[in-house]
N, CA, C and O atoms as a Tripos MOL2 file, in Angstrom:
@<TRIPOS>MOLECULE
protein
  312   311    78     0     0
PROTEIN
NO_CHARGES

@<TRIPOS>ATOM
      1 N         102.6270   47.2770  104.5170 N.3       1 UNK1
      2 CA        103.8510   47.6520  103.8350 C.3       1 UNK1
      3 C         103.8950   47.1100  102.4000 C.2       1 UNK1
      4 O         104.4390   47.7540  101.5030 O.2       1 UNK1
      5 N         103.2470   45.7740  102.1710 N.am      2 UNK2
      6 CA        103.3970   45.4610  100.7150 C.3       2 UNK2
      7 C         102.2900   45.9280   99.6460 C.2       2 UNK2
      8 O         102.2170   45.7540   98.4300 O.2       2 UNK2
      9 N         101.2920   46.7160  100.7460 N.am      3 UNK3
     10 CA        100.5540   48.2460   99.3680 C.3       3 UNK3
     11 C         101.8970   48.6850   98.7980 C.2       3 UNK3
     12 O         102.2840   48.3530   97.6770 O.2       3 UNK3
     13 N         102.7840   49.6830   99.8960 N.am      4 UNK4
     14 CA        103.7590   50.5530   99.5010 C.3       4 UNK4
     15 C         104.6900   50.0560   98.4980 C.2       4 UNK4
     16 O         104.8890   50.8050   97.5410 O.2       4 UNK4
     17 N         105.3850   48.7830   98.5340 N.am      5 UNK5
     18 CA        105.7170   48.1440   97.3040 C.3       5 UNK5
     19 C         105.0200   48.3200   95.8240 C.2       5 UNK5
     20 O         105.4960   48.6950   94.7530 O.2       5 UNK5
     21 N         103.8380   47.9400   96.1610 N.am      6 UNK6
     22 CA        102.9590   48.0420   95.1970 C.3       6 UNK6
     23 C         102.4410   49.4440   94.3800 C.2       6 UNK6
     24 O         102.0400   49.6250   93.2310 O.2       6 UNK6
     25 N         102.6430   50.3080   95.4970 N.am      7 UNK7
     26 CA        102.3660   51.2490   94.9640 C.3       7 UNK7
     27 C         103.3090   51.9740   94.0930 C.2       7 UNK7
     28 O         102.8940   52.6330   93.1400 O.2       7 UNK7
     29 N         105.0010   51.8450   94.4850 N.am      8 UNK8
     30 CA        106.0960   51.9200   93.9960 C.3       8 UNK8
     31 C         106.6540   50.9950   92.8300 C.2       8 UNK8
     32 O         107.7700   51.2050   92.3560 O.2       8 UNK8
     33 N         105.8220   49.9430   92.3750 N.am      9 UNK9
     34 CA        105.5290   49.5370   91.4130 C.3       9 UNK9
     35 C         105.1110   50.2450   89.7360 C.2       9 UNK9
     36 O         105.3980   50.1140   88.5470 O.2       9 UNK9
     37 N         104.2000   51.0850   90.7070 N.am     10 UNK10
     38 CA        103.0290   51.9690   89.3310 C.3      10 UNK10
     39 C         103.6950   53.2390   89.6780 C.2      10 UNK10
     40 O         103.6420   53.9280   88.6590 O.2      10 UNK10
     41 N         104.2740   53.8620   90.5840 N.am     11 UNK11
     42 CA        104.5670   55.4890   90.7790 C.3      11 UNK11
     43 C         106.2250   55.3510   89.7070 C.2      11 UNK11
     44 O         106.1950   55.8540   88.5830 O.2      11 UNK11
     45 N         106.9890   54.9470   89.9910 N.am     12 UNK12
     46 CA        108.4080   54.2920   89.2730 C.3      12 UNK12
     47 C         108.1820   54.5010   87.8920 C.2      12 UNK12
     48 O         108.6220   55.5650   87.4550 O.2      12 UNK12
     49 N         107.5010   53.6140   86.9530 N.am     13 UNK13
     50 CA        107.9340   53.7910   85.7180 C.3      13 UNK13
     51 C         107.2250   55.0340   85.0460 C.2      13 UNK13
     52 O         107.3700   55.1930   83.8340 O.2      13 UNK13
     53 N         106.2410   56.1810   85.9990 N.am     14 UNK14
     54 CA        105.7790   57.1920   85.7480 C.3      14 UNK14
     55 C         106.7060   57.9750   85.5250 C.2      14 UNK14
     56 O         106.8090   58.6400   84.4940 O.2      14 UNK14
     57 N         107.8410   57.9910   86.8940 N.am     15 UNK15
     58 CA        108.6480   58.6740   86.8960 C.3      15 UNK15
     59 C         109.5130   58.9160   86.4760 C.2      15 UNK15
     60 O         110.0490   60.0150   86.6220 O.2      15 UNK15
     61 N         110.0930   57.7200   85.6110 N.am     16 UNK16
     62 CA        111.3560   57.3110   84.8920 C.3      16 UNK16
     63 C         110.3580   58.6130   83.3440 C.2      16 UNK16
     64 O         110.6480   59.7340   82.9280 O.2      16 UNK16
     65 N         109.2130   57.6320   82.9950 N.am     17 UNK17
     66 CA        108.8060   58.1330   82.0390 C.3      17 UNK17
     67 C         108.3940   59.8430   81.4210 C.2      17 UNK17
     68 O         108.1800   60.3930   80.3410 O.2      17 UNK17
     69 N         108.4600   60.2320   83.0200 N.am     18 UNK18
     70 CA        108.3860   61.9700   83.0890 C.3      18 UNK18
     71 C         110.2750   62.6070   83.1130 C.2      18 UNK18
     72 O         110.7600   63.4710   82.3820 O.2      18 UNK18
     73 N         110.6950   62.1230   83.7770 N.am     19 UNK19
     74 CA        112.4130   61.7090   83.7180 C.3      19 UNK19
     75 C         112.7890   62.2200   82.0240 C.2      19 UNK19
     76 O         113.1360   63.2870   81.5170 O.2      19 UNK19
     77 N         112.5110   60.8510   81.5080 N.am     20 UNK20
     78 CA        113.0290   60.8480   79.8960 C.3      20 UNK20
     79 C         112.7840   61.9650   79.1210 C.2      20 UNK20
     80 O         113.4470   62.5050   78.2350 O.2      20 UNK20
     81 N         111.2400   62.3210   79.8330 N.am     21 UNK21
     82 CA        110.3710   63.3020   78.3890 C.3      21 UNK21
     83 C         110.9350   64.7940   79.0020 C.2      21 UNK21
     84 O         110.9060   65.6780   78.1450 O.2      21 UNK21
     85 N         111.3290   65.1290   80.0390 N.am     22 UNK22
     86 CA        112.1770   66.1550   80.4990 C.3      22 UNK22
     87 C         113.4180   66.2500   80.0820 C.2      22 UNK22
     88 O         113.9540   67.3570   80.0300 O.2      22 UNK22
     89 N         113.9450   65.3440   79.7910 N.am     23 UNK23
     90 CA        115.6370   65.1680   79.4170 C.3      23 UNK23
     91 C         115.3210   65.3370   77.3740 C.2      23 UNK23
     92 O         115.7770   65.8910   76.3730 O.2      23 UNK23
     93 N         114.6810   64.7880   77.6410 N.am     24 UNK24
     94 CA        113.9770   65.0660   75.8960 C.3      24 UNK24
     95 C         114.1450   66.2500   75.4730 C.2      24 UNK24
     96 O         115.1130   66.7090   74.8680 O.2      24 UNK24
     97 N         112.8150   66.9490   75.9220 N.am     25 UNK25
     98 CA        112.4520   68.3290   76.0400 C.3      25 UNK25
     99 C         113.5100   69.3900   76.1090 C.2      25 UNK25
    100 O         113.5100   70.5220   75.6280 O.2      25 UNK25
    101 N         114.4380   68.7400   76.8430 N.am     26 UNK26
    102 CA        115.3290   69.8500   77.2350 C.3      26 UNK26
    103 C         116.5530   69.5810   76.2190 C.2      26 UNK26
    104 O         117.3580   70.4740   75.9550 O.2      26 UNK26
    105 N         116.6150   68.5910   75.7990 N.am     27 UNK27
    106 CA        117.8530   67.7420   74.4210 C.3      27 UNK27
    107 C         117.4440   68.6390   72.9250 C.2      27 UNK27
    108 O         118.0320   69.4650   72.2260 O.2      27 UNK27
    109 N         115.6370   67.7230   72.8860 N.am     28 UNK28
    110 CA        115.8740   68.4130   71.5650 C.3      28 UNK28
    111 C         115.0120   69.9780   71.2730 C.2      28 UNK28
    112 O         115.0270   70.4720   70.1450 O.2      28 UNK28
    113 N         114.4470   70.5020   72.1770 N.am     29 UNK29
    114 CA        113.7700   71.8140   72.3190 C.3      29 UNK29
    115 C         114.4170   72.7710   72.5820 C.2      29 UNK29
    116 O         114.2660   73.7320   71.8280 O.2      29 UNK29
    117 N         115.2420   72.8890   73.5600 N.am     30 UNK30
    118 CA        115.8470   73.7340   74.7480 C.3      30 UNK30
    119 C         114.8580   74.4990   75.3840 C.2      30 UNK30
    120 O         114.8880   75.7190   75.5460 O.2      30 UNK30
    121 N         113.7170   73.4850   75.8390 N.am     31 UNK31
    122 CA        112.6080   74.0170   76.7960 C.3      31 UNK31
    123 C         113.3820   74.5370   78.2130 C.2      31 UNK31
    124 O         113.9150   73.7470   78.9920 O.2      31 UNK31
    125 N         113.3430   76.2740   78.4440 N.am     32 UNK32
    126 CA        113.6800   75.5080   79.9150 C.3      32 UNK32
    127 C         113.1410   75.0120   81.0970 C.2      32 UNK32
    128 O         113.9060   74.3340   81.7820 O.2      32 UNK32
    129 N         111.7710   75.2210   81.5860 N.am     33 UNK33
    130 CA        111.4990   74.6510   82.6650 C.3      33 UNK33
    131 C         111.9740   73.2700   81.9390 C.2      33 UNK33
    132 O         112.1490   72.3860   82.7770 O.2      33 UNK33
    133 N         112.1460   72.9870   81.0260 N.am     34 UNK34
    134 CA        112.7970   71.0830   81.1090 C.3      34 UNK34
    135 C         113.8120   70.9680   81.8420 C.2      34 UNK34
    136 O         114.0390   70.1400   82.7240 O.2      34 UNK34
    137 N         114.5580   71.9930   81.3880 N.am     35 UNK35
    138 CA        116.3830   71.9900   81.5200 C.3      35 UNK35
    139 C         116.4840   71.9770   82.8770 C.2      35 UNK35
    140 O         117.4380   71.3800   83.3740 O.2      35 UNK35
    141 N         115.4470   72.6820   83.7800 N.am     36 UNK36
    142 CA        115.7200   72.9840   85.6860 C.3      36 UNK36
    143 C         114.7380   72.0060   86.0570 C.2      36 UNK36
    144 O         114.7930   71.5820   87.2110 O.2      36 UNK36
    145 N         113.8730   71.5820   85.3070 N.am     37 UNK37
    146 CA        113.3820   70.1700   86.5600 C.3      37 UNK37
    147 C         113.9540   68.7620   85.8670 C.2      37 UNK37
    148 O         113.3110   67.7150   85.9400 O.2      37 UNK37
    149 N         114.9910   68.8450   85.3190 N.am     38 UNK38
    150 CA        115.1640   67.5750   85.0840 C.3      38 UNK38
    151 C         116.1500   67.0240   85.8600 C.2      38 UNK38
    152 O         116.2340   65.7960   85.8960 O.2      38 UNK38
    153 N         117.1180   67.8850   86.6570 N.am     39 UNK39
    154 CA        118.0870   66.8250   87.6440 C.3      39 UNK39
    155 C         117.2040   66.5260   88.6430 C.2      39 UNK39
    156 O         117.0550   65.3840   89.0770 O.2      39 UNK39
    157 N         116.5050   67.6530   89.1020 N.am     40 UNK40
    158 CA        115.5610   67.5360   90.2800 C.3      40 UNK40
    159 C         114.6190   66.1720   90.3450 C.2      40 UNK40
    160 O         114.3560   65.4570   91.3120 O.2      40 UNK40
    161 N         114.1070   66.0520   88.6250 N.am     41 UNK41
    162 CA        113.1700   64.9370   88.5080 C.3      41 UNK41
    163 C         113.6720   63.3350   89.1960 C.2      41 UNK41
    164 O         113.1560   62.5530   89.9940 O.2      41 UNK41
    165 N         115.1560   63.3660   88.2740 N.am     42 UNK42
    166 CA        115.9640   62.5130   88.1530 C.3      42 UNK42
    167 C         116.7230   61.9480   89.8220 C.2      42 UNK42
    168 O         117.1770   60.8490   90.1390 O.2      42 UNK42
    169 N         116.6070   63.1340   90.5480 N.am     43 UNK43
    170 CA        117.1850   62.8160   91.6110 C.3      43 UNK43
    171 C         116.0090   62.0170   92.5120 C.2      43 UNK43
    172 O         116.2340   60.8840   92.9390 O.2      43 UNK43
    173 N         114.7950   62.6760   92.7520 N.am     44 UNK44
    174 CA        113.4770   62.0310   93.1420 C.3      44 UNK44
    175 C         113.5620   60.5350   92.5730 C.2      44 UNK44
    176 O         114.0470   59.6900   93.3260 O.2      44 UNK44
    177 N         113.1870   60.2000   91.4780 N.am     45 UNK45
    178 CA        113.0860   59.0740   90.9540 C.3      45 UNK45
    179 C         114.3620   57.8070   91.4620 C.2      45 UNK45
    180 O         114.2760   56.5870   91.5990 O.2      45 UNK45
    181 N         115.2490   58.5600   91.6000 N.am     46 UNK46
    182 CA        116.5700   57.3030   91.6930 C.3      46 UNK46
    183 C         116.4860   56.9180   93.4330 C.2      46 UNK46
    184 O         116.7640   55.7870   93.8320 O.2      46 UNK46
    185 N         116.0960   57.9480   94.2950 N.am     47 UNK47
    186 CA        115.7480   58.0900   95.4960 C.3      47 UNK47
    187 C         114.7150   57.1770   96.0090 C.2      47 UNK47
    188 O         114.7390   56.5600   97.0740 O.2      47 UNK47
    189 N         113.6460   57.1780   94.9460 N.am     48 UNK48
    190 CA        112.1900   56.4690   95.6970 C.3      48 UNK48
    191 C         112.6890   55.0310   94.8770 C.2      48 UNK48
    192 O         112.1630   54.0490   95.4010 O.2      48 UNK48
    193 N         113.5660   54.6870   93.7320 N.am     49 UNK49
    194 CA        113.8580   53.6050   93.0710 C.3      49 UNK49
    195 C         114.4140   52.7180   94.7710 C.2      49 UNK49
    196 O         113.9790   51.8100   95.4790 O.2      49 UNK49
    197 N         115.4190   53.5270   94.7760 N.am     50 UNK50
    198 CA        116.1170   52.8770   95.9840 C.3      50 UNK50
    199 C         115.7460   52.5430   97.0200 C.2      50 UNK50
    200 O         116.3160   51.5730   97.5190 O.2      50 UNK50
    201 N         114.8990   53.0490   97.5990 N.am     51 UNK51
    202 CA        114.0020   52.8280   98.6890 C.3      51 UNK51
    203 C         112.6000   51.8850   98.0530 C.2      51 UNK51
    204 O         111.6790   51.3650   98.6840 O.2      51 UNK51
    205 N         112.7750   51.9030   97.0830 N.am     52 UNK52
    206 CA        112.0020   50.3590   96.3090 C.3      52 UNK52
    207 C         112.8870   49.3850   96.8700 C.2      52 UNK52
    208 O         112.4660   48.5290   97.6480 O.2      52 UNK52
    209 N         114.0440   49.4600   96.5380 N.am     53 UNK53
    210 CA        114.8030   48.0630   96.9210 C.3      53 UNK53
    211 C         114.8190   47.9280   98.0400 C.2      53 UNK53
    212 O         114.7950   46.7570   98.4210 O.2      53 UNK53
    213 N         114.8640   48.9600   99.0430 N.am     54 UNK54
    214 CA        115.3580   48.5650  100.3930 C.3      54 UNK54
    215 C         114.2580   47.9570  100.9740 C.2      54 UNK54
    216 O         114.3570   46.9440  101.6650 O.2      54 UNK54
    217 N         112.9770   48.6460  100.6770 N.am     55 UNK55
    218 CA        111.7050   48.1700  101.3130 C.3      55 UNK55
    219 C         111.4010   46.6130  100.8650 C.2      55 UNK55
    220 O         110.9580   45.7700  101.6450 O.2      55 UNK55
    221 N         111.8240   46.2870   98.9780 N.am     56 UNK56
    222 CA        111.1910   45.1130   98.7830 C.3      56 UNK56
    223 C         112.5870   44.0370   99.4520 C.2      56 UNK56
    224 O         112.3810   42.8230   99.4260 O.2      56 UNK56
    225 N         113.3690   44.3300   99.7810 N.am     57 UNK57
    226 CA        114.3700   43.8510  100.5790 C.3      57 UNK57
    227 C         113.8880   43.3510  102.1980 C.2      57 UNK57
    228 O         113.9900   42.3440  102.8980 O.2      57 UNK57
    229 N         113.5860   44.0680  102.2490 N.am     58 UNK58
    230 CA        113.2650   43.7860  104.1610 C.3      58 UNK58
    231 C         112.1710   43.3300  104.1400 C.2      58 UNK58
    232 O         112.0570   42.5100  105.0510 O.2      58 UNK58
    233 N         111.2510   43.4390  103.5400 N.am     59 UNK59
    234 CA        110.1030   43.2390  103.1580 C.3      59 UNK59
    235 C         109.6810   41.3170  103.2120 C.2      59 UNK59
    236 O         109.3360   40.5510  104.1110 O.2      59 UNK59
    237 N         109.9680   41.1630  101.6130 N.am     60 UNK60
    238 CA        110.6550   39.9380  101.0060 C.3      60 UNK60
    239 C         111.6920   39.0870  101.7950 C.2      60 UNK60
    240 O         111.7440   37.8700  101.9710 O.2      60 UNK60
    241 N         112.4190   39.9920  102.1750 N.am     61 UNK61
    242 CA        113.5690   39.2620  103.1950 C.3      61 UNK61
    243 C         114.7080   38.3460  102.5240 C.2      61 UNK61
    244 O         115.2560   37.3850  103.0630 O.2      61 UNK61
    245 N         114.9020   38.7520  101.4820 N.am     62 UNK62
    246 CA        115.6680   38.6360  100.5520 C.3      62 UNK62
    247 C         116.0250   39.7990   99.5390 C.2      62 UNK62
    248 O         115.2560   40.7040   99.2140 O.2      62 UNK62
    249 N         117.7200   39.5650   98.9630 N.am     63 UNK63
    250 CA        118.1390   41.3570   98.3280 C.3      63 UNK63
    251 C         117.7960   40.6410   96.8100 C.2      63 UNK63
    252 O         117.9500   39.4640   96.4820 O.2      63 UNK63
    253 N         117.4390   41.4260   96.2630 N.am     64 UNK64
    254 CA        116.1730   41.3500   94.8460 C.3      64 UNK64
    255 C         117.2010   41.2120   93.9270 C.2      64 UNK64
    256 O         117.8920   42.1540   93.5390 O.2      64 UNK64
    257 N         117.3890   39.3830   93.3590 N.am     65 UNK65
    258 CA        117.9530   38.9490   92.7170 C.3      65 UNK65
    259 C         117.8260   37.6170   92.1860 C.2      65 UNK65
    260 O         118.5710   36.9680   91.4520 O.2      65 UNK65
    261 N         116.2490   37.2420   92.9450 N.am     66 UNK66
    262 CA        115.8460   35.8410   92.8500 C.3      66 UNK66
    263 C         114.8440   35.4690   91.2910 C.2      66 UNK66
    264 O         114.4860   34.4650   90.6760 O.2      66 UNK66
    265 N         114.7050   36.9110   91.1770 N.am     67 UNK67
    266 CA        113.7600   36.4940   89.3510 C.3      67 UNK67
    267 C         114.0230   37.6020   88.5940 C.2      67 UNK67
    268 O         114.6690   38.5550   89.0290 O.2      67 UNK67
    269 N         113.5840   37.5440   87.5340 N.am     68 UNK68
    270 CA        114.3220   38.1550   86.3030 C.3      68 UNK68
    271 C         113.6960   39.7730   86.8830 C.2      68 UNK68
    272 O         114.5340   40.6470   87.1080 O.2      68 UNK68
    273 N         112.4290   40.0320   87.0640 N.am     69 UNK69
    274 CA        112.0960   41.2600   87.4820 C.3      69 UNK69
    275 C         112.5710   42.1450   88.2940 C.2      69 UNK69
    276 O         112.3510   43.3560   88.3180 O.2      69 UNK69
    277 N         113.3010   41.4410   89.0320 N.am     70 UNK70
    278 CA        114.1560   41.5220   90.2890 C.3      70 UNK70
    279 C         115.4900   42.1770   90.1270 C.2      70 UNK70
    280 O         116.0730   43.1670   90.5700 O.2      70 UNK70
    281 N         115.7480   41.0600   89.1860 N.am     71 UNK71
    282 CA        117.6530   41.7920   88.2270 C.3      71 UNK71
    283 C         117.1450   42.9170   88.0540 C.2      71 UNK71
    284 O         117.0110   43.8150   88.8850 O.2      71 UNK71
    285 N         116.6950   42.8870   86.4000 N.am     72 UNK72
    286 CA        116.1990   44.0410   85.9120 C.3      72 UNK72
    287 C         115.8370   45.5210   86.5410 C.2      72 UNK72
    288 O         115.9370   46.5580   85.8850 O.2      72 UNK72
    289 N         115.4750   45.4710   87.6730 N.am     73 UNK73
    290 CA        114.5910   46.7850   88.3190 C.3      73 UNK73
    291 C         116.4500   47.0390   89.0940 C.2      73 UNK73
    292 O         117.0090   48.1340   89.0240 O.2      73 UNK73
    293 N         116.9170   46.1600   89.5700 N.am     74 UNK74
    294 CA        118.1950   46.6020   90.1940 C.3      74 UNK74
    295 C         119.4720   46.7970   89.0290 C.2      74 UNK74
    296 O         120.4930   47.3290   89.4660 O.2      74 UNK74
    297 N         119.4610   46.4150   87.6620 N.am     75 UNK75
    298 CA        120.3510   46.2580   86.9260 C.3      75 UNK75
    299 C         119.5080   48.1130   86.2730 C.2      75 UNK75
    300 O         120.2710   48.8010   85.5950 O.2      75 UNK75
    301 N         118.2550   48.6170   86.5110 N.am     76 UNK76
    302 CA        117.7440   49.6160   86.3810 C.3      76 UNK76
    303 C         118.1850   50.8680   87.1220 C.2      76 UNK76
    304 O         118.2030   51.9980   86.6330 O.2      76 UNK76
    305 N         118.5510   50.5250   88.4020 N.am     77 UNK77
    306 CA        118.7820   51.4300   89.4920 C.3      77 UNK77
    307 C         120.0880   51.8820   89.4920 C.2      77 UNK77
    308 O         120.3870   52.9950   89.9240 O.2      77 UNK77
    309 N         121.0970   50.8940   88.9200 N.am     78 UNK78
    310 CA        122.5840   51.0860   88.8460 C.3      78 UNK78
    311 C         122.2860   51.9320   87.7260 C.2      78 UNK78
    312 O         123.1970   52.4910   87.1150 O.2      78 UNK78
@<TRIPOS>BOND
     1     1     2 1
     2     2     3 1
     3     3     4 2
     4     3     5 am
     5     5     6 1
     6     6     7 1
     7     7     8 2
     8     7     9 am
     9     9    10 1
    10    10    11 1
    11    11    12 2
    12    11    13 am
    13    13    14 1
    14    14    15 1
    15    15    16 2
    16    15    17 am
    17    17    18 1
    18    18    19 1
    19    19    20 2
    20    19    21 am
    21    21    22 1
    22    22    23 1
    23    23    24 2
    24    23    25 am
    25    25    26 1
    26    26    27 1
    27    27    28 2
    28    27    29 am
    29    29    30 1
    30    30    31 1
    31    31    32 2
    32    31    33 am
    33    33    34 1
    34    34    35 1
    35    35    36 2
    36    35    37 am
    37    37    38 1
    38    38    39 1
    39    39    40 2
    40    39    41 am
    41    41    42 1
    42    42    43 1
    43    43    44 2
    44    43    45 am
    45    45    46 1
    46    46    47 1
    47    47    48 2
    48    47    49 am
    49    49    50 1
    50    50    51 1
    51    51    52 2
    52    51    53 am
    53    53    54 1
    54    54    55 1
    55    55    56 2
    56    55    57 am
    57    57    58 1
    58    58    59 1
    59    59    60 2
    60    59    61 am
    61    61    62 1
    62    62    63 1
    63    63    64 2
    64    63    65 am
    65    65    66 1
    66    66    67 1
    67    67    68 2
    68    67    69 am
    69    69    70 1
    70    70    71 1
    71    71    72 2
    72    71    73 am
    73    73    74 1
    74    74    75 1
    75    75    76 2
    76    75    77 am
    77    77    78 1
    78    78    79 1
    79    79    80 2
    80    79    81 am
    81    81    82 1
    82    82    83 1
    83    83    84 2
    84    83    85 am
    85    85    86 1
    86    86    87 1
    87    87    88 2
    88    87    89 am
    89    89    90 1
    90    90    91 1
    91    91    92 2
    92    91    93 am
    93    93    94 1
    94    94    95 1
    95    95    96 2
    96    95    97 am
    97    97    98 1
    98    98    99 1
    99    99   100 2
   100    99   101 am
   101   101   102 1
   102   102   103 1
   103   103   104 2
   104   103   105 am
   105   105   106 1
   106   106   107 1
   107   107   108 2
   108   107   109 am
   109   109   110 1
   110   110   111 1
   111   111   112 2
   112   111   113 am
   113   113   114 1
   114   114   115 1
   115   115   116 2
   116   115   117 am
   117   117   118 1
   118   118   119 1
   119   119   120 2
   120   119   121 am
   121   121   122 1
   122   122   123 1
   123   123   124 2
   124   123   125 am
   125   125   126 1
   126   126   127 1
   127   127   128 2
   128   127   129 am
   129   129   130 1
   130   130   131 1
   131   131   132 2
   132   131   133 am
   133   133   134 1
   134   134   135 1
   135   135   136 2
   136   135   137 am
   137   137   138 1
   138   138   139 1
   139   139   140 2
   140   139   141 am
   141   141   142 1
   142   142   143 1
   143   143   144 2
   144   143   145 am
   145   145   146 1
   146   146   147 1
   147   147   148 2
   148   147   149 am
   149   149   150 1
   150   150   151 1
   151   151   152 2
   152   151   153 am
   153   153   154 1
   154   154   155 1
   155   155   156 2
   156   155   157 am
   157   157   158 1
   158   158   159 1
   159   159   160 2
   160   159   161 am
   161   161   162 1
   162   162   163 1
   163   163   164 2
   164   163   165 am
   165   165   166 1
   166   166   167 1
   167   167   168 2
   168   167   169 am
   169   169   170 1
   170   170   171 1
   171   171   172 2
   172   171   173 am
   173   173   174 1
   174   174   175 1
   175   175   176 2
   176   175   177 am
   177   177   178 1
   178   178   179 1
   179   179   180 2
   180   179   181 am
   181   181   182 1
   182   182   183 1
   183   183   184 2
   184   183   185 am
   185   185   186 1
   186   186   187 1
   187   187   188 2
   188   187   189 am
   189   189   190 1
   190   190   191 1
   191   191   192 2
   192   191   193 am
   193   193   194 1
   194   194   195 1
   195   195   196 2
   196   195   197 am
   197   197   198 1
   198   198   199 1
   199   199   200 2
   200   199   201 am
   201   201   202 1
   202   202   203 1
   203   203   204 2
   204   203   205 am
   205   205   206 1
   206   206   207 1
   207   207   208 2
   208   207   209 am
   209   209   210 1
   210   210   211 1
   211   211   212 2
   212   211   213 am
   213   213   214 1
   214   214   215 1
   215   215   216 2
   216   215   217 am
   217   217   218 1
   218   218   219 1
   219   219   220 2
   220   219   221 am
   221   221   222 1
   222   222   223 1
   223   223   224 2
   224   223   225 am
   225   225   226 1
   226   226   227 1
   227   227   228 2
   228   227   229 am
   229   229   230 1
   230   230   231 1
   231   231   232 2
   232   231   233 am
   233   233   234 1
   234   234   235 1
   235   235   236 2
   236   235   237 am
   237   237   238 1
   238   238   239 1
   239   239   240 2
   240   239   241 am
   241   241   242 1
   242   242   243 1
   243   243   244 2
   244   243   245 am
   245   245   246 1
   246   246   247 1
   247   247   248 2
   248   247   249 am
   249   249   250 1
   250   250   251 1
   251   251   252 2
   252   251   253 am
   253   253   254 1
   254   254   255 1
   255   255   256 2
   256   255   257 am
   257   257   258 1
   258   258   259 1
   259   259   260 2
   260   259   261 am
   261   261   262 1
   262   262   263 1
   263   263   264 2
   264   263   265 am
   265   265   266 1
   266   266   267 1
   267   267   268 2
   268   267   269 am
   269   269   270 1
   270   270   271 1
   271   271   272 2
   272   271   273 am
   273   273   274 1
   274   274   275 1
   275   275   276 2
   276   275   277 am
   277   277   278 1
   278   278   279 1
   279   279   280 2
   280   279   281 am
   281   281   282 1
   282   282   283 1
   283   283   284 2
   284   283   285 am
   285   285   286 1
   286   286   287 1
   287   287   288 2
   288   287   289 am
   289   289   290 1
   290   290   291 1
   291   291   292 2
   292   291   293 am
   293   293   294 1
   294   294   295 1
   295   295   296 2
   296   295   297 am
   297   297   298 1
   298   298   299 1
   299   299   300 2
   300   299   301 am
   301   301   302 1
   302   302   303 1
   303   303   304 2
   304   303   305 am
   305   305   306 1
   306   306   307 1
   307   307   308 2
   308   307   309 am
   309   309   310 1
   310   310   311 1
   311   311   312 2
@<TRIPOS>SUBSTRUCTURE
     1 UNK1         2 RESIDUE 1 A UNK
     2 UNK2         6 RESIDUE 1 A UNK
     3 UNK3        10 RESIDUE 1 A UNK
     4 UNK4        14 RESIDUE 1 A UNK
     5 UNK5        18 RESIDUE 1 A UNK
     6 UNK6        22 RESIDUE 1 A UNK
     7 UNK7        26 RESIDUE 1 A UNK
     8 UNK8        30 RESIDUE 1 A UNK
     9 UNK9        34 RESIDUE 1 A UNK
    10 UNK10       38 RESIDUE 1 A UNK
    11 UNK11       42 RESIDUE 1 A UNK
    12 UNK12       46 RESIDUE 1 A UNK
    13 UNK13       50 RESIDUE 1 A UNK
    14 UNK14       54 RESIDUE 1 A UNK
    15 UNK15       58 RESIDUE 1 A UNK
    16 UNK16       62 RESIDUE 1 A UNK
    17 UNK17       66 RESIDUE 1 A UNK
    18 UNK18       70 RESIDUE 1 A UNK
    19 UNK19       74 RESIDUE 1 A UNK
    20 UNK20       78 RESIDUE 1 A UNK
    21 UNK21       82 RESIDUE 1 A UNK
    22 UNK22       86 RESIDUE 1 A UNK
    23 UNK23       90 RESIDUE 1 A UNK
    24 UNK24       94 RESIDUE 1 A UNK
    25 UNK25       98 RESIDUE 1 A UNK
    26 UNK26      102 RESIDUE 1 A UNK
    27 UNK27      106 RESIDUE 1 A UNK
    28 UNK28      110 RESIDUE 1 A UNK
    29 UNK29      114 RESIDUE 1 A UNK
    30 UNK30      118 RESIDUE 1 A UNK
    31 UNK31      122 RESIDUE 1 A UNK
    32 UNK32      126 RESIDUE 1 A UNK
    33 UNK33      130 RESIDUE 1 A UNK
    34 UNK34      134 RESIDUE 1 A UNK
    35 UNK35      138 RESIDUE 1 A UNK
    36 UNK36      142 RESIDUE 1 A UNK
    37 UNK37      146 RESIDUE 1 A UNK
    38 UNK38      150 RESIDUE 1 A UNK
    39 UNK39      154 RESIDUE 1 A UNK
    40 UNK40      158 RESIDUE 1 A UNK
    41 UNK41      162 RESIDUE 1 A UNK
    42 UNK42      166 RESIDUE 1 A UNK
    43 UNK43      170 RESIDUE 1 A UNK
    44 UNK44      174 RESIDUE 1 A UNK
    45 UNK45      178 RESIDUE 1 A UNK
    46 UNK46      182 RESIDUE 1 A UNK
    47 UNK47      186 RESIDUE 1 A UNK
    48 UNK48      190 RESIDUE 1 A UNK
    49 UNK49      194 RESIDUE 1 A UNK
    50 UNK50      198 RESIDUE 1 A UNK
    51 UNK51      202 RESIDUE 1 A UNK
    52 UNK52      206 RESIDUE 1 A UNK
    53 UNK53      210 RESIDUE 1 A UNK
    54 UNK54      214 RESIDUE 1 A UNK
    55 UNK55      218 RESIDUE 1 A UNK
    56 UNK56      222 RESIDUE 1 A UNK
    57 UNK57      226 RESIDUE 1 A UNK
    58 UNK58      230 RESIDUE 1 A UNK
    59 UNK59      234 RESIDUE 1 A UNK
    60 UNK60      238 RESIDUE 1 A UNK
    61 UNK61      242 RESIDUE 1 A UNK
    62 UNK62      246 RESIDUE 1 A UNK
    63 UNK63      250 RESIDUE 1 A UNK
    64 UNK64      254 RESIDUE 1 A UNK
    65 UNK65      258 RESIDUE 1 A UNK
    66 UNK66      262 RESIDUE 1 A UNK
    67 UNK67      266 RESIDUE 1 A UNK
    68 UNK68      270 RESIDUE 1 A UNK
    69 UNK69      274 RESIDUE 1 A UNK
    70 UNK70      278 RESIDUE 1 A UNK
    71 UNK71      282 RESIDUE 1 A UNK
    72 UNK72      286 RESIDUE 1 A UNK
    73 UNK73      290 RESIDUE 1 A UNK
    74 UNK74      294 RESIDUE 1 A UNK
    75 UNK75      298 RESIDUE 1 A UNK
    76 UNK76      302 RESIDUE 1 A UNK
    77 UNK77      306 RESIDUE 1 A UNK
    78 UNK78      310 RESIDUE 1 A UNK
């Protein structure tokens, strides 16, 4: 289980980063395949974010607030 963490580590800020450049695209282009995969993107990403926490939660065995990386990724998710 702590691959899957790990792996949700490196898949996450891909996604955020495909996220942005869709919301971009679609801001300052008016691309539309931007404009129709970007809630879709956005909804995926906040989904597998969350199930980051829950897993490094049960996981860890503690709710992810004990180091700064920890805030951050949850002060991310809100």
């Amino acid at each position: 289980m702590y691959v899957l963490i790990l792996s949700f580590e490196i898949v996450l800020p891909v996604l955020y980063a495909v996220t942005i450049w869709a919301y971009g695209k679609a801001f300052f282009r008016g691309l539309k395949s931007a404009e129709q995969a970007k809630t879709p993107l956005l909804l995926i990403t906040l989904v597998i974010h969350a199930l980051y926490i829950v897993l490094r939660t049960l996981i860890l065995g503690h709710f992810p607030i004990t180091s700064i990386f920890e805030i951050l990724s949850l002060i991310a998710l809100t």
